[in-house]
py3Dmol code that shows the C-alpha trace and the ligand (Angstrom):
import py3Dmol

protein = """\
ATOM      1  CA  UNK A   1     -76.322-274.754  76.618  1.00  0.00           C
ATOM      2  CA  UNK A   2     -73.441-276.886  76.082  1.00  0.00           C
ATOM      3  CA  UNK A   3     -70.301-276.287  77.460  1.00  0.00           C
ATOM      4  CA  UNK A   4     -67.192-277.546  77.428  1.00  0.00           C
ATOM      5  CA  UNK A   5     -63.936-277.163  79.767  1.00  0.00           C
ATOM      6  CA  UNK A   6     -60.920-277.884  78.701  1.00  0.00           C
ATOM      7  CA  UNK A   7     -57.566-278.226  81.117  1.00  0.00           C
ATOM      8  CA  UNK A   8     -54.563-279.964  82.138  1.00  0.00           C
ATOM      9  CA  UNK A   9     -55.520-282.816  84.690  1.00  0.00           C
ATOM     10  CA  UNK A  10     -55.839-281.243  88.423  1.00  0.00           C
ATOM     11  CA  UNK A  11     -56.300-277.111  86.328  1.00  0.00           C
ATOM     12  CA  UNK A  12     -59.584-278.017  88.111  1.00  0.00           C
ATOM     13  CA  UNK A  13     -62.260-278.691  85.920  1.00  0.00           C
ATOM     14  CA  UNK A  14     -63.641-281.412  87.968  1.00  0.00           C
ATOM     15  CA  UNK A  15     -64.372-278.714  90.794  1.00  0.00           C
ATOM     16  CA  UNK A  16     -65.740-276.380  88.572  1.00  0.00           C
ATOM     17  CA  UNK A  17     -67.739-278.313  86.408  1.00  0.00           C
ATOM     18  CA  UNK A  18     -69.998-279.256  89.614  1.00  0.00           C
ATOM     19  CA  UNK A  19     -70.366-275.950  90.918  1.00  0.00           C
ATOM     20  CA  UNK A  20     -71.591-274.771  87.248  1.00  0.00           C
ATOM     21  CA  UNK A  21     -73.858-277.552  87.268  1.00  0.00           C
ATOM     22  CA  UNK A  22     -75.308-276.867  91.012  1.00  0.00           C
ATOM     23  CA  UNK A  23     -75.819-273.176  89.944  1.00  0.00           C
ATOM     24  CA  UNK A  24     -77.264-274.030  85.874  1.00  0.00           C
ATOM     25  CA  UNK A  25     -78.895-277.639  86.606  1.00  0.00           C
ATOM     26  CA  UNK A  26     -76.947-278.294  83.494  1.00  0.00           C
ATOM     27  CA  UNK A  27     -75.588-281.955  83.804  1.00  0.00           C
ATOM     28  CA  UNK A  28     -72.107-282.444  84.533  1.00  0.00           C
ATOM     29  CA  UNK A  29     -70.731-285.211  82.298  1.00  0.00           C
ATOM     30  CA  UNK A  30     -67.106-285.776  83.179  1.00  0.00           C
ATOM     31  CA  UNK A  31     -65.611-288.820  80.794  1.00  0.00           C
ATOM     32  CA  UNK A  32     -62.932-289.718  83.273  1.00  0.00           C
ATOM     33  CA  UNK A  33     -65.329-290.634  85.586  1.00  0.00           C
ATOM     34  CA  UNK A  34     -68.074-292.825  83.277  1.00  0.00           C
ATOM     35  CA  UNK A  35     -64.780-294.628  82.276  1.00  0.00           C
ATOM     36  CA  UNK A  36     -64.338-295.397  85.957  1.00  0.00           C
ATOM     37  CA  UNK A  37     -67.715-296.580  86.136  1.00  0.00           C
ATOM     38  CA  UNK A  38     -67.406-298.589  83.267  1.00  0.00           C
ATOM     39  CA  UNK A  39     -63.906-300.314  84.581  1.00  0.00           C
ATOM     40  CA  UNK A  40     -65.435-300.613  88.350  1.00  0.00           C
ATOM     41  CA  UNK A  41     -68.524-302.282  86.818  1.00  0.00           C
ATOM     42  CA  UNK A  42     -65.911-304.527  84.758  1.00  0.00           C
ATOM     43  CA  UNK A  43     -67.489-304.410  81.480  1.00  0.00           C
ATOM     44  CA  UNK A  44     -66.335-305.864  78.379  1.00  0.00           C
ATOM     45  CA  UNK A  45     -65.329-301.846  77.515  1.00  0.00           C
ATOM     46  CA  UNK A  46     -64.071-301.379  81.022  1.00  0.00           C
ATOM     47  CA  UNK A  47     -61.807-304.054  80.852  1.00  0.00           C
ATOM     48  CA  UNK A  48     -60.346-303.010  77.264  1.00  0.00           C
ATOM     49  CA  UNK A  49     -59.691-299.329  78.778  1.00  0.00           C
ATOM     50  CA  UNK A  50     -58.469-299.651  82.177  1.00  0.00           C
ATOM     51  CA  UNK A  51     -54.532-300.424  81.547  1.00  0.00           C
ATOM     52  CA  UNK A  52     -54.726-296.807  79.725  1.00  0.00           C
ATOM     53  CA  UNK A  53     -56.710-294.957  82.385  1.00  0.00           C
ATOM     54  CA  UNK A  54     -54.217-296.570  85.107  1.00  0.00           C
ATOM     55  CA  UNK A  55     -51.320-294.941  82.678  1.00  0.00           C
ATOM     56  CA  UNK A  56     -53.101-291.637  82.163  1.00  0.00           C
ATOM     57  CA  UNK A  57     -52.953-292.224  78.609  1.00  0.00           C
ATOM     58  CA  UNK A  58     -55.532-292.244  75.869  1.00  0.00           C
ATOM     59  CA  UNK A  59     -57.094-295.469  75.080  1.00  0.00           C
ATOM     60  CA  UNK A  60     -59.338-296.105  72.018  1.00  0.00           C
ATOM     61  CA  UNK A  61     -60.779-292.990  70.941  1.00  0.00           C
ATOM     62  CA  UNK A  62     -62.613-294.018  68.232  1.00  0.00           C
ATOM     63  CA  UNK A  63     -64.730-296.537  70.993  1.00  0.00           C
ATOM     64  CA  UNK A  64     -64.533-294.083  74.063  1.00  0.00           C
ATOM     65  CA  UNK A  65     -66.066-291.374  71.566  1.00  0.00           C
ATOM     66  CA  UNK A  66     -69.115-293.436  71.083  1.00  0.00           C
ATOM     67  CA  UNK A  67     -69.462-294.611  74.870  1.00  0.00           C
ATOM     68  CA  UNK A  68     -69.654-290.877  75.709  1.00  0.00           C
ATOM     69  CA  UNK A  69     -72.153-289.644  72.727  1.00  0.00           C
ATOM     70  CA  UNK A  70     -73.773-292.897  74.078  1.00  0.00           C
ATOM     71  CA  UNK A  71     -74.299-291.482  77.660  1.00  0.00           C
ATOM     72  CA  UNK A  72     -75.408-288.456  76.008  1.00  0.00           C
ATOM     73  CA  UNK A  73     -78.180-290.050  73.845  1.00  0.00           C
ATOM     74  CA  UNK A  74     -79.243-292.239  76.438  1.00  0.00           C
ATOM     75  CA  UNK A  75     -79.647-289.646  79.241  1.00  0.00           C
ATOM     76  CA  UNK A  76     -80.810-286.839  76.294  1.00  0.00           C
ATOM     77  CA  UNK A  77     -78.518-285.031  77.653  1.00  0.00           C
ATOM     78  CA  UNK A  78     -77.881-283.320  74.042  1.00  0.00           C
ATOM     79  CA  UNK A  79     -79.885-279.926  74.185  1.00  0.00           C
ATOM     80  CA  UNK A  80     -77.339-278.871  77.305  1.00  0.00           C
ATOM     81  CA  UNK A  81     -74.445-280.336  79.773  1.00  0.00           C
ATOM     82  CA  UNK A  82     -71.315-279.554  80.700  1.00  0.00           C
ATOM     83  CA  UNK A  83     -68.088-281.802  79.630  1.00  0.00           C
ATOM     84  CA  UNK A  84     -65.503-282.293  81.304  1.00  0.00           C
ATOM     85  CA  UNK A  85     -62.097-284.315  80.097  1.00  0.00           C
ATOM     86  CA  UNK A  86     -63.904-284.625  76.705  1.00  0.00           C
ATOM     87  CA  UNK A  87     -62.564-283.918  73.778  1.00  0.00           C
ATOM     88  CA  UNK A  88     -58.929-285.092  74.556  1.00  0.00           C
ATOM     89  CA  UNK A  89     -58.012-285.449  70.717  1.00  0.00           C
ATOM     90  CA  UNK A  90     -58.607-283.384  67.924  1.00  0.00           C
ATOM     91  CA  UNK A  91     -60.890-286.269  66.201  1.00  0.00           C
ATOM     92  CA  UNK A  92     -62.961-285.995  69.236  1.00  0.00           C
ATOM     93  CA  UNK A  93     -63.183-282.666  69.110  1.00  0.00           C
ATOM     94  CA  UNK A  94     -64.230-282.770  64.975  1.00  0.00           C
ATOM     95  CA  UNK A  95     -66.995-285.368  66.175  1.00  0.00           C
ATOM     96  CA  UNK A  96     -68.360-283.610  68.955  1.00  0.00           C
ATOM     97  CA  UNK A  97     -68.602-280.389  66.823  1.00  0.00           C
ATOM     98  CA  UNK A  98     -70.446-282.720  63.691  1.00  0.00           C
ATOM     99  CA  UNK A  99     -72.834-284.117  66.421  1.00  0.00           C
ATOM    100  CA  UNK A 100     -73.452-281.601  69.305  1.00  0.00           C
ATOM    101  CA  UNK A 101     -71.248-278.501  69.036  1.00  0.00           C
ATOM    102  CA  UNK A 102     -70.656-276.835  72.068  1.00  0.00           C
ATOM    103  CA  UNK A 103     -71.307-273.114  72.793  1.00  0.00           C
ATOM    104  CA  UNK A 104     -68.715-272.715  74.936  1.00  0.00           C
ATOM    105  CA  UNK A 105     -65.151-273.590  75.255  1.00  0.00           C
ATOM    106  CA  UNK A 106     -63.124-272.613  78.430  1.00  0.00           C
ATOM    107  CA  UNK A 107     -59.199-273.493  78.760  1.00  0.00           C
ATOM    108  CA  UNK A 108     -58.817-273.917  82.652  1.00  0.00           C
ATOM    109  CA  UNK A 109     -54.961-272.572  82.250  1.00  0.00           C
ATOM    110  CA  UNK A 110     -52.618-273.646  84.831  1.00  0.00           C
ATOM    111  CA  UNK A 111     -48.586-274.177  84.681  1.00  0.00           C
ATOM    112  CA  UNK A 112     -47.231-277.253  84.696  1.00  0.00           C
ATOM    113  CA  UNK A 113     -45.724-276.921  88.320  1.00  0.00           C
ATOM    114  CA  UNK A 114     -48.662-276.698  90.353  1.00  0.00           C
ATOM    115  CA  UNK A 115     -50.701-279.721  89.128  1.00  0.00           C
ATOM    116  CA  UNK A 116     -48.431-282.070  90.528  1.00  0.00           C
ATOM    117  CA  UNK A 117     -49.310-280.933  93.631  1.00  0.00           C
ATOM    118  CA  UNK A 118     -52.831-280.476  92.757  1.00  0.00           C
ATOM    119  CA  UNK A 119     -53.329-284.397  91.347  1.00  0.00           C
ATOM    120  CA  UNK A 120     -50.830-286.407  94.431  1.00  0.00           C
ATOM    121  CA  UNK A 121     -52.926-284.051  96.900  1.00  0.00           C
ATOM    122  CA  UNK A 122     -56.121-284.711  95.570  1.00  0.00           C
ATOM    123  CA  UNK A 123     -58.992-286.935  96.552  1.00  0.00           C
ATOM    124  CA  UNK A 124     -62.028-288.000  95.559  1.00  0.00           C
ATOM    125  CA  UNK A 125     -65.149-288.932  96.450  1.00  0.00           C
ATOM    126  CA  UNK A 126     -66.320-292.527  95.617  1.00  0.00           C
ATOM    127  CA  UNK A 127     -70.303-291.600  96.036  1.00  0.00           C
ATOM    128  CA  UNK A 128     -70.696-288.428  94.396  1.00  0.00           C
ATOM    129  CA  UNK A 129     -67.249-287.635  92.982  1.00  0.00           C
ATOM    130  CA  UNK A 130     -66.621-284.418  94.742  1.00  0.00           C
ATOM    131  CA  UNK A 131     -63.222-283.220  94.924  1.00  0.00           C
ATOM    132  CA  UNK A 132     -60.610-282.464  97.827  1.00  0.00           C
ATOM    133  CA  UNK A 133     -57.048-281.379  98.053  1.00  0.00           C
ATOM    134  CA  UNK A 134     -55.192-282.701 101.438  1.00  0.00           C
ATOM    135  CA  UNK A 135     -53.870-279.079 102.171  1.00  0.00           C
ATOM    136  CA  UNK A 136     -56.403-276.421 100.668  1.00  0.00           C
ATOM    137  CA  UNK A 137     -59.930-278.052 100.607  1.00  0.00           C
ATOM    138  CA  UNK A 138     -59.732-280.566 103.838  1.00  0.00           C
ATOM    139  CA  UNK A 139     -63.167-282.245 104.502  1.00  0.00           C
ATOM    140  CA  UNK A 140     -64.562-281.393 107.538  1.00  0.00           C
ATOM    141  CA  UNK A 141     -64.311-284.838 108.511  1.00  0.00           C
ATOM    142  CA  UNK A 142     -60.893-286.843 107.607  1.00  0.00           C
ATOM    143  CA  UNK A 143     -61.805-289.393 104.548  1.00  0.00           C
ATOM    144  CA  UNK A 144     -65.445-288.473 104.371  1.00  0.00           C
ATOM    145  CA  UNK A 145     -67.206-286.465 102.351  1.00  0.00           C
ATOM    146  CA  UNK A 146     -68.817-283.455 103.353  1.00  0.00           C
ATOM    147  CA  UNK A 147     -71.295-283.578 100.230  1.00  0.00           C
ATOM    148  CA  UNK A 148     -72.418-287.179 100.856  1.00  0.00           C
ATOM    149  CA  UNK A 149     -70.608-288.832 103.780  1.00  0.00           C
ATOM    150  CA  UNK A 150     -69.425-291.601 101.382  1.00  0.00           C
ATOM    151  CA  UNK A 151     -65.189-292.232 101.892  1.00  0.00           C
ATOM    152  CA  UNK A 152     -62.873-290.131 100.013  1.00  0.00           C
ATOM    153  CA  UNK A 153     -60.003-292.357  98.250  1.00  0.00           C
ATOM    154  CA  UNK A 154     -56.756-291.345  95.946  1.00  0.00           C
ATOM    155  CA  UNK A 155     -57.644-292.537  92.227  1.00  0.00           C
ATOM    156  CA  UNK A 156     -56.008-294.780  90.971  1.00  0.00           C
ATOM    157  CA  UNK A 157     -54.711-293.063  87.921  1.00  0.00           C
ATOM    158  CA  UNK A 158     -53.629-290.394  90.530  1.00  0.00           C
ATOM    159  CA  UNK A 159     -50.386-292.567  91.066  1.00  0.00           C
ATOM    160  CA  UNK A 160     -46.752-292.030  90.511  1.00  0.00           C
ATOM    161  CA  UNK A 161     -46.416-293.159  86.780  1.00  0.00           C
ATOM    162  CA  UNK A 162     -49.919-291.119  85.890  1.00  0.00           C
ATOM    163  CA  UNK A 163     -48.832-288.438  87.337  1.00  0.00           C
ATOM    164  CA  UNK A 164     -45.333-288.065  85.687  1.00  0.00           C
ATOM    165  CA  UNK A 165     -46.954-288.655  81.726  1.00  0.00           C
ATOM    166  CA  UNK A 166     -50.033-286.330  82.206  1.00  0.00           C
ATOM    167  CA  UNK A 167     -48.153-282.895  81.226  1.00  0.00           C
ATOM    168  CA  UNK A 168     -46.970-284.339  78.097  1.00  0.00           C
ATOM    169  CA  UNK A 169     -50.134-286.345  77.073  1.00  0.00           C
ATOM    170  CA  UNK A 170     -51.373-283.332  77.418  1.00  0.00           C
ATOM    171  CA  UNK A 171     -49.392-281.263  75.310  1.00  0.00           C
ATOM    172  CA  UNK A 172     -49.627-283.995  72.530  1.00  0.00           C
ATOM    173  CA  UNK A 173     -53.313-284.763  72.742  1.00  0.00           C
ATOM    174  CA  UNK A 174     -55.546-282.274  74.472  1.00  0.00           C
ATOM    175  CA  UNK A 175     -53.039-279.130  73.230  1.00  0.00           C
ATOM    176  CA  UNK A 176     -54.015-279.103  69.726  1.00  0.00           C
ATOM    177  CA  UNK A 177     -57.801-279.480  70.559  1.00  0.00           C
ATOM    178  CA  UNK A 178     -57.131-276.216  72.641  1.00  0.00           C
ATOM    179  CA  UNK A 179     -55.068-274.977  69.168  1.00  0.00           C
ATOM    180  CA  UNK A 180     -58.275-275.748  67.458  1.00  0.00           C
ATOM    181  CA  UNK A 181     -60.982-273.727  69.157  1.00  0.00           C
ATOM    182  CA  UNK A 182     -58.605-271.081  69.517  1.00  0.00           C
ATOM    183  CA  UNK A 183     -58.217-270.743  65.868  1.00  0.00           C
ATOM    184  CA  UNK A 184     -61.657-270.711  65.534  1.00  0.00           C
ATOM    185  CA  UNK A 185     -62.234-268.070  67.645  1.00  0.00           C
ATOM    186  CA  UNK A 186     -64.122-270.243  69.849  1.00  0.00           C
ATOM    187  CA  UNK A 187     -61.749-270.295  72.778  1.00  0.00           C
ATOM    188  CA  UNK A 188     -61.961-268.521  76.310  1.00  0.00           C
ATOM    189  CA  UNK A 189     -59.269-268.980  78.304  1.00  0.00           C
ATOM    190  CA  UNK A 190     -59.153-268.414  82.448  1.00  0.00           C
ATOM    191  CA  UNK A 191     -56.600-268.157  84.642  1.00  0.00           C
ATOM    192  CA  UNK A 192     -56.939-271.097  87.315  1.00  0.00           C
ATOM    193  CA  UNK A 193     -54.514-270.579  89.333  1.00  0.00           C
ATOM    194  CA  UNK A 194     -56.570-268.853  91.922  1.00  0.00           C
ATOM    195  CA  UNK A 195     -58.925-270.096  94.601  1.00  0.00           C
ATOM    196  CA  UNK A 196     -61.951-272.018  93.151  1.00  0.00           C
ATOM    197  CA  UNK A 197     -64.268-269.876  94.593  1.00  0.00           C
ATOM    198  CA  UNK A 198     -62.590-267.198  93.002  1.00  0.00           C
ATOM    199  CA  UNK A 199     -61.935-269.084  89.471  1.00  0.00           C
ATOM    200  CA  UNK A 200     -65.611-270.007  89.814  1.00  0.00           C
ATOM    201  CA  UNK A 201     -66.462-266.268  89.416  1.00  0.00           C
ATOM    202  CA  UNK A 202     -64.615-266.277  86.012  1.00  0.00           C
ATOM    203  CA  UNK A 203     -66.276-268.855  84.625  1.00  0.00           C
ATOM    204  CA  UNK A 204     -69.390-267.777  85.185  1.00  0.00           C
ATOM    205  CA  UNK A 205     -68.704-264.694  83.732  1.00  0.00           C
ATOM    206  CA  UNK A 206     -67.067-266.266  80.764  1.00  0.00           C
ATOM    207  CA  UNK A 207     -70.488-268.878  80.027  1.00  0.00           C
ATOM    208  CA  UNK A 208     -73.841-268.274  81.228  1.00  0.00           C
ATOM    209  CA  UNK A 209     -73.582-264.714  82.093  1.00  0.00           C
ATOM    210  CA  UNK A 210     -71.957-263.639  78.238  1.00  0.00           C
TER     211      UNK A 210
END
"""
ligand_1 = """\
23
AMP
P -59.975 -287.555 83.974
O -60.956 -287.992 85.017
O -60.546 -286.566 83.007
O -58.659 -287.116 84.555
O -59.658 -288.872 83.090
C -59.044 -290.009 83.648
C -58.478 -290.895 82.564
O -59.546 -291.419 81.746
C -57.539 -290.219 81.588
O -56.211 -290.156 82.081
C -57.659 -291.114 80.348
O -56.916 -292.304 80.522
C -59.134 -291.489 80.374
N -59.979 -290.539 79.603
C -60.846 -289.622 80.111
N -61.452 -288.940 79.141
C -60.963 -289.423 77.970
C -61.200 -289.131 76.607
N -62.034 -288.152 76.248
N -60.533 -289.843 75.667
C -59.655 -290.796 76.015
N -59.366 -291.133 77.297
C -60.020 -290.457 78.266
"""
view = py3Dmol.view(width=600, height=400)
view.addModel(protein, "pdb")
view.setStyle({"model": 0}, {"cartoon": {"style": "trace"}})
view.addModel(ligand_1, "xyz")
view.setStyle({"model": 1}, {"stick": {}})
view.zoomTo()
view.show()
């Protein structure tokens, strides 16, 4: 099954992605974070993205669409995974539905307010990519991760400058995509304002048990 979650940065879909793959064995494919690789490994495409990522704006979607469907091919991923930060534009959106249309489409919803807090709290884990907030989901152990034991860091894009353009990126880029799956009747929206564990349950409900 393919499914895709759609969300403001820090509505969570990084958290819930992995704990719908751990319970489907569906693959999580998050684009945020193969652009990460791809700017940690400096590649030639690293290199031409990573002054957007650092802004927390949209680079080249034309080229990041076909690094993604690339990852996709190359892993045959395409019968089933779940996506996560992809599609951010409305052209990704019309591509992903030409090439591998998703079943499912869940808006995380959250209000503007509380993913400020949720992104300068947040950090992440550099070996598996697990997700912490300071306040409400502490590792056991300060800077390590509980998953792995590899060090938890701040992202870089989760900085001051990031963090003030994300709402309105969003509402210019990722809104419309949400505009266009709900006009299509293809749209389930959650509340995520609740505990994961407890958002978690929603999900589920709304994907692999409908
Ligand atoms: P995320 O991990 O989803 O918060 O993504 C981190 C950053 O990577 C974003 O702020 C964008 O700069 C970039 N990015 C991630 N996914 C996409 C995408 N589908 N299209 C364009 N840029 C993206």
């Amino acid at each position: 099954m393919r499914i895709v979650l759609l969300g403001k940065p820090g509505s969570g879909k990084g958290t819930q992605a992995v704990m719908l793959s751990e319970k489907t064995g569906l693959p999580h494919l998050s684009s945020g974070a193969i652009l990460r690789d791809e700017i940690r490994e400096r590649t030639p495409f690293g290199l031409r993205i990573e002054e957007y990522v650092l802004r927390g704006e949209i680079g080249p979607q034309e080229l990041i669409t076909d690094v993604v469907f690339g990852h996709i091919e190359r892993k045959r991923y395409a019968s089933g995974f779940i996506l996560d930060g992809f599609p951010r534009t409305v052209y990704q959106a019309e591509k992903l539905d030409e090439q591998y249309r998703p079943a499912r489409c869940v808006l995380i919803d959250v209000p503007d307010d509380l993913i400020v807090d949720r992104i300068s709290q947040r950090l992440t884990c550099a070996g598996c990519g697990a997700i912490y907030h300071r306040a409400f989901r502490p590792p056991s152990a300060p800077g390590v991760c509980d998953s792995c034991g590899a060090e938890l860091r701040q992202r870089s894009d989760d900085n001051a400058e990031a963090i003030r353009n994300r709402p309105e990126i969003f509402r210019n880029d990722v809104q419309p995509v949400v505009d266009r799956y709900r006009d299509a009747n293809h749209l389930i929206a959650i509340d995520g304002t609740s505990s994961p564990g407890e958002v978690y349950k929603t999900l589920e409900a709304a994907t692999i048990s409908r």
